[in-house]
N, C-alpha and C positions, 0 to 999 in steps of 0.2 A: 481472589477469594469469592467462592459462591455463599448466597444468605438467600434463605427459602422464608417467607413468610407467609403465615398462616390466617386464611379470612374466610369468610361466610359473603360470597359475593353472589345475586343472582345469575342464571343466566345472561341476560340482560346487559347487566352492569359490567362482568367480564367482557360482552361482546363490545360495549361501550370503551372500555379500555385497553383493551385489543386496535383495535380502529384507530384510538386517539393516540399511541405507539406508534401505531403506522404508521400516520399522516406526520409525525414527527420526523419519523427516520426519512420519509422521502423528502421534506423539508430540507435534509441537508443537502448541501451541493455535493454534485458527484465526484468532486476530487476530494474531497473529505471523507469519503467510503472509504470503508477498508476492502480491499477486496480477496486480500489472502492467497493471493495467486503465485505462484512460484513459475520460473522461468528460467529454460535453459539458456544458453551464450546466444545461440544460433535465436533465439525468438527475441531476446531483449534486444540485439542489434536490429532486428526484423525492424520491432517496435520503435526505437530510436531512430533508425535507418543511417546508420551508424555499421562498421565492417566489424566483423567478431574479434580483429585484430583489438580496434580500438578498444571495445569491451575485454577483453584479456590485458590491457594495457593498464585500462584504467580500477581493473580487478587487485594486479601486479602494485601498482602503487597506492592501492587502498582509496581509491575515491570514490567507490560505490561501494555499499555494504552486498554481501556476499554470504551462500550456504556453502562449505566443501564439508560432502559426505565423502565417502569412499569411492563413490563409483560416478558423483557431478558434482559441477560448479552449476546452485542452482542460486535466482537472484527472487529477492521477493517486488512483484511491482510498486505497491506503493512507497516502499522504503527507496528504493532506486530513486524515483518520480518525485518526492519529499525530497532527495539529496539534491538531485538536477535544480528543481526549483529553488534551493538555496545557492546553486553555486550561480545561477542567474543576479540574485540577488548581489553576490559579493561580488560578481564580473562588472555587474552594472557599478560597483563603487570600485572601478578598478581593479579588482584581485583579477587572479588567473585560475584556470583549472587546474 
């Protein structure tokens, strides 16, 4: 849900809070960005370095989340990246992939 509000701010004051937005956003660490990226089989394995096999495998039995349009299997990076890091998480307390 978008909310618009309405002010009387100077010049100045916008610039002042423009800035102070900034300076927030780059404050977060970079794996905490969103970055909205979508990714074909052949680039998320690039990125993993990992065989397009294993990404199709691990597609197949749902262990990365996953876009199928009509015409690709497309993956989004950070949701992948959030998944991996949790499956780290449970390997370290013994689970399995």
């Amino acid at each position: 849900m978008v909310q618009y509000v309405t002010t009387n701010l100077s010049p100045d004051e916008l610039k002042g809070l423009i800035k102070e937005s900034l300076k927030e956003i780059q404050a977060v660490p970079s794996d905490e960005k969103q970055t909205n990226e979508l990714l074909t089989v052949k680039e998320l394995a690039k990125l993993l370095k990992k065989t397009t096999k294993t990404i199709y495998e691990w597609k197949t039995n749902n262990k990365i989340p996953y876009i199928q349009t009509d015409k690709a299997i497309l993956f989004d990076r950070d949701e992948v990246l959030k998944t991996l890091k949790n499956w780290h998480i449970v390997n370290a307390k013994g689970g399995s992939l």
